[in-house]
Residue frames relative to the residue before (quaternion, step in Angstrom):
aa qw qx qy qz dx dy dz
X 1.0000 0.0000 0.0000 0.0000 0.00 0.00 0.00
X 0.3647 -0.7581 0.4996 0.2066 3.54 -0.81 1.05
X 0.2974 -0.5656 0.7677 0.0471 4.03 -1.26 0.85
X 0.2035 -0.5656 0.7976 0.0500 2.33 -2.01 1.09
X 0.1896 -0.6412 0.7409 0.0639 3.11 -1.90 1.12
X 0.0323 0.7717 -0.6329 -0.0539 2.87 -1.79 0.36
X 0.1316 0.7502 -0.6449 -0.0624 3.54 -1.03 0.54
X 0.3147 -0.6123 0.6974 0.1990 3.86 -1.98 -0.32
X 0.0355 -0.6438 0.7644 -0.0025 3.03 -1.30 0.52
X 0.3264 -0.6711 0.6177 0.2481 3.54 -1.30 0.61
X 0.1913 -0.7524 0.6278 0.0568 3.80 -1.52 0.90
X 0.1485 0.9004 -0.2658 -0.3107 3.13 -0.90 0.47
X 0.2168 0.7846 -0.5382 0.2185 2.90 -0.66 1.38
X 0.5910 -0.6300 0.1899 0.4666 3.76 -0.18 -0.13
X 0.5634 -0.6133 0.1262 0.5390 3.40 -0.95 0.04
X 0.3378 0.8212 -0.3787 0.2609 3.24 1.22 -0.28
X 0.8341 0.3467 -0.0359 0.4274 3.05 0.55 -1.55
X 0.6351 0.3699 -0.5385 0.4121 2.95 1.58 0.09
X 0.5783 0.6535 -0.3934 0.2893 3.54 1.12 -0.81
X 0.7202 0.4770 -0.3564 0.3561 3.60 1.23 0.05
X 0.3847 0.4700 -0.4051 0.6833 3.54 1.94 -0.13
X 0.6668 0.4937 -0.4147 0.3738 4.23 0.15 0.18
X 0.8735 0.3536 0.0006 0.3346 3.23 1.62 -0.92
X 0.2184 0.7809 -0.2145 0.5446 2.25 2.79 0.15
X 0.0380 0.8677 -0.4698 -0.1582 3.38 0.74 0.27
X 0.4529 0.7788 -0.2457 0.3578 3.06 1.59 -2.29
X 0.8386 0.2995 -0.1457 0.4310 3.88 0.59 -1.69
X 0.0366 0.7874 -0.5880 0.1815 3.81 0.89 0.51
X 0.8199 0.4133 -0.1868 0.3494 3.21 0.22 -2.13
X 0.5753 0.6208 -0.3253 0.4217 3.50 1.29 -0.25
X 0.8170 0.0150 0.0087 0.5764 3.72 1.04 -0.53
X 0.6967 0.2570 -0.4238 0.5186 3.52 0.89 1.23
X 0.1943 -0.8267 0.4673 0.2459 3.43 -0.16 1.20
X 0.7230 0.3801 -0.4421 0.3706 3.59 0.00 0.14
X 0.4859 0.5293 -0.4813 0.5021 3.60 1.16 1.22
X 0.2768 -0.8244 0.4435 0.2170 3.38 -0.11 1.25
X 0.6842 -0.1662 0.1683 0.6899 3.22 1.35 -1.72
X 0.5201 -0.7232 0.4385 -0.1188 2.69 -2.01 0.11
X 0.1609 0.8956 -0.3859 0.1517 3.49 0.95 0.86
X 0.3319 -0.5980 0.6871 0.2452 3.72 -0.94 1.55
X 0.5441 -0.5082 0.6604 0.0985 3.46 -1.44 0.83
X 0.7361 -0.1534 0.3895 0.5319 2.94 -0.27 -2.41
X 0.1446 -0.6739 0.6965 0.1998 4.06 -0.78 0.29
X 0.6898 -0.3885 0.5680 0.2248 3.33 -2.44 0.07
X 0.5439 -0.5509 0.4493 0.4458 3.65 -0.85 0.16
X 0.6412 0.4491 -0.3243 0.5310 3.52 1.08 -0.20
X 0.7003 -0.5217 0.3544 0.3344 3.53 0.47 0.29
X 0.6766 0.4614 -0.4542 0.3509 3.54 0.41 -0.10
X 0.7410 -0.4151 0.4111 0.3312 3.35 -1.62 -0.16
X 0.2735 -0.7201 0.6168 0.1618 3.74 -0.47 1.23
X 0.7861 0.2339 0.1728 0.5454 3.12 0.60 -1.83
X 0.3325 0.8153 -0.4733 -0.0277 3.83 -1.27 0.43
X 0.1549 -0.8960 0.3855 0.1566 2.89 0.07 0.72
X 0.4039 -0.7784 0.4778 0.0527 3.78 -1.11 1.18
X 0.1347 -0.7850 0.6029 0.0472 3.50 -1.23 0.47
X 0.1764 -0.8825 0.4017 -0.1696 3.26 0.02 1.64
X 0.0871 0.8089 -0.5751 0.0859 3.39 -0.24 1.18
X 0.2169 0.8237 -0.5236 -0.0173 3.55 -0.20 1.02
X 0.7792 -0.2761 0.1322 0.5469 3.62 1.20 0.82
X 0.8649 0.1201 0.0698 0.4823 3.41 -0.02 -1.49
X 0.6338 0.4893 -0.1009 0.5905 2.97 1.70 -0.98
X 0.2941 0.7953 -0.5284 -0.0433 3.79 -0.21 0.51
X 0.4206 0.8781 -0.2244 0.0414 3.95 -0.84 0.18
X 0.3034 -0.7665 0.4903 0.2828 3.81 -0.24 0.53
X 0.1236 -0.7121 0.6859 -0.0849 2.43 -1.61 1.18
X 0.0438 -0.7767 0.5639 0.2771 3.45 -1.24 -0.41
X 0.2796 -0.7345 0.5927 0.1759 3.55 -1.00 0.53
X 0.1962 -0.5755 0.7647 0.2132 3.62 -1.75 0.31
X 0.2350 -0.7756 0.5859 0.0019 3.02 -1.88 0.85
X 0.1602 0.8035 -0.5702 -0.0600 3.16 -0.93 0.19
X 0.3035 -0.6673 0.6772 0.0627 3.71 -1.31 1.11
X 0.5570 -0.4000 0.6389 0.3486 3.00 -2.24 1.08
X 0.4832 -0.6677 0.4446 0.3507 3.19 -1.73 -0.39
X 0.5276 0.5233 -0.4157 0.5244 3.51 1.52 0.73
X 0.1817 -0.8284 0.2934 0.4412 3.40 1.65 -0.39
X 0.0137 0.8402 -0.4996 0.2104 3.41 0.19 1.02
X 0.7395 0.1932 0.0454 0.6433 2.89 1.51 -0.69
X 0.0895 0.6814 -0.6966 0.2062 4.04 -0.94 0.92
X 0.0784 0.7495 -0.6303 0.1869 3.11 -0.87 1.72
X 0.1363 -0.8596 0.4880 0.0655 3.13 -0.98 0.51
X 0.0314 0.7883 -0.6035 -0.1154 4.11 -0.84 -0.21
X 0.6414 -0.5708 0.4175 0.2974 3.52 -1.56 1.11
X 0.2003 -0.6859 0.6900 0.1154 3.30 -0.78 0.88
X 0.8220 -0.0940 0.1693 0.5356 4.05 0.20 -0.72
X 0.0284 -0.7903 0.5678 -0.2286 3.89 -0.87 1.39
X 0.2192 -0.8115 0.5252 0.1327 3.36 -0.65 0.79
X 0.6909 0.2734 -0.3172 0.5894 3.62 1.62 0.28
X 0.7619 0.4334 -0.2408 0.4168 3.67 0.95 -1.02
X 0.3567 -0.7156 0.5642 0.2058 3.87 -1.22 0.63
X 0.5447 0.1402 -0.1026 0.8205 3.74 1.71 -0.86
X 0.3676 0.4229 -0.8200 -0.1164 2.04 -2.67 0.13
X 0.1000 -0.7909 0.5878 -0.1376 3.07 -1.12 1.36
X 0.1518 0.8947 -0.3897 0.1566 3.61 -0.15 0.70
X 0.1725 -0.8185 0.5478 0.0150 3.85 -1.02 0.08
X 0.2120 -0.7259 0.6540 0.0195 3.28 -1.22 -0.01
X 0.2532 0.7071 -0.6518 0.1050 3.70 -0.19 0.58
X 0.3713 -0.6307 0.6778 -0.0704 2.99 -1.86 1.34
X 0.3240 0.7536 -0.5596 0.1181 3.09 -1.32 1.28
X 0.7012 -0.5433 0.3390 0.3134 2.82 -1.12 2.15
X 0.3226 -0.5726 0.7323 0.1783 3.80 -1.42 0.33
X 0.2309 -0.6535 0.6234 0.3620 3.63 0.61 -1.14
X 0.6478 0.4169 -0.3295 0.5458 4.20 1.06 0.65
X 0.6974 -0.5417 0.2723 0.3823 3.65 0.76 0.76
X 0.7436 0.4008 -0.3324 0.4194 3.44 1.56 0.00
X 0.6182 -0.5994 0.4828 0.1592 3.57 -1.22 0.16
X 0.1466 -0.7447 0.6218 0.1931 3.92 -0.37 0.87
X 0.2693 -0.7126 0.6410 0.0932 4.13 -0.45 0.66
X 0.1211 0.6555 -0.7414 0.0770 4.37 -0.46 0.45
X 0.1122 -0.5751 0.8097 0.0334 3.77 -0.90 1.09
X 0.0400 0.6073 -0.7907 -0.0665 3.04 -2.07 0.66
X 0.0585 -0.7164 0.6870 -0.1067 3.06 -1.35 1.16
X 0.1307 -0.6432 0.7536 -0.0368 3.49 -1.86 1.56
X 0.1600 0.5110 -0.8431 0.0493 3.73 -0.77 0.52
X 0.3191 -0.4958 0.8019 -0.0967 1.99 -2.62 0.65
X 0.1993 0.8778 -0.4038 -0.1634 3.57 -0.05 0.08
X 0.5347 -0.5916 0.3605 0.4839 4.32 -0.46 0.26
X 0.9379 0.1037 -0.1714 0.2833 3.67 0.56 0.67
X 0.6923 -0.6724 -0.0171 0.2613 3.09 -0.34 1.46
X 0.0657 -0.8091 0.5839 -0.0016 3.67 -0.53 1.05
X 0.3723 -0.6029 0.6528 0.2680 3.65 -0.99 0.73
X 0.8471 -0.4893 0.2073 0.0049 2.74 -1.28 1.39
X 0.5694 0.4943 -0.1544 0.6384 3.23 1.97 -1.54
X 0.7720 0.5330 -0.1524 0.3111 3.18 0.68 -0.91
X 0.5581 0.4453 -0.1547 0.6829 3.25 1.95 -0.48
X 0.5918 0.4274 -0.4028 0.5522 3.82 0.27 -0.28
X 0.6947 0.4443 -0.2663 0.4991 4.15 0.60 -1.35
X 0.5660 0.5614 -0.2571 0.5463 3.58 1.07 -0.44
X 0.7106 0.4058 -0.1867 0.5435 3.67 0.39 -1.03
X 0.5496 0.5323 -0.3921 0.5107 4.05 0.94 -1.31
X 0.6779 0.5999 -0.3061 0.2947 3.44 0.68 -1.76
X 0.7104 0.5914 -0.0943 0.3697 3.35 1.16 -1.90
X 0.6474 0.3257 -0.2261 0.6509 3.70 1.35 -0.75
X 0.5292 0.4643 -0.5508 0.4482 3.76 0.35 -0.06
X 0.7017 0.5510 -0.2856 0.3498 3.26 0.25 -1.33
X 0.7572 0.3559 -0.1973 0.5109 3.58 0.89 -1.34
X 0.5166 0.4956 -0.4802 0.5069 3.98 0.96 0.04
X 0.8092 0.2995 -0.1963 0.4657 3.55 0.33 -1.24
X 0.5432 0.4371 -0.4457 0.5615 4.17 0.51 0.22
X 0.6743 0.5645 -0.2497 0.4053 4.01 0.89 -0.51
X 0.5994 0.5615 -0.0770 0.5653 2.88 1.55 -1.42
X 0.6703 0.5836 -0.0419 0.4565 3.68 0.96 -0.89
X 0.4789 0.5922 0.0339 0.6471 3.12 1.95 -1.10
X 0.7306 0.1309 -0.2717 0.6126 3.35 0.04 -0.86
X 0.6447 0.5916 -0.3890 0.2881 3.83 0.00 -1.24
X 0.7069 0.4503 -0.2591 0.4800 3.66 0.54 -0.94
């Protein structure tokens, strides 16, 4: 059965700027090391990423996958779900942005995986905690610099 997590972290910059280090897909491999690469499938008439599909090496854990996306139109919001995975059954997930009105950025990742073989429970929650720390603070890092 798949769990949802969720955390926030505050950035500071706008949302703009973060929603384009969010949609940058292409640059993953540049500031998340257990993204090898990165391939747009298909994009929107507006240019973003419909489809993409990802290559993920985080040690123990390796695999491709591809996500679909879809964005508010102010992006505030970038969500995504697994279309095809050679380890995961879910993933489901989001990003929502929101203005402070002081130059900084609340960040709220959600995240569902699912994966194709059993994990006690402790061991999947520490795994997920692990997975949204990592992507709040490598994101966060990213925009700042």
């Amino acid at each position: 059965m798949a769990d949802s997590s969720q955390q926030s972290i505050t950035i500071a910059a706008p949302v703009d700027t973060i929603a384009a280090v969010i949609t940058d897909f292409a640059s993953y491999p540049e500031w998340v090391d257990a993204v090898k690469s990165v391939e747009i499938v298909s994009e929107y008439e507006d240019g973003y990423a419909h489809q993409a599909t990802f290559v993920l090496d985080a040690g123990v854990f390796k695999d491709e996958y591809t996500l679909e996306y879809a964005y508010a139109e102010d992006l505030t919001r970038v969500e995504w779900t697994l279309v095809e995975s050679t380890m995961m059954k879910v993933q489901d997930g989001s990003y929502d942005l929101v203005d402070n009105g002081d130059g900084t950025t609340e960040v709220t990742y959600t995240l569902t995986v699912d994966i194709n073989m059993p994990m006690l429970g402790m061991f999947k929650r520490k795994a997920e905690k692990l997975i949204m720390d990592t992507a709040l603070k490598d994101l966060k890092k990213r925009v700042e610099s």
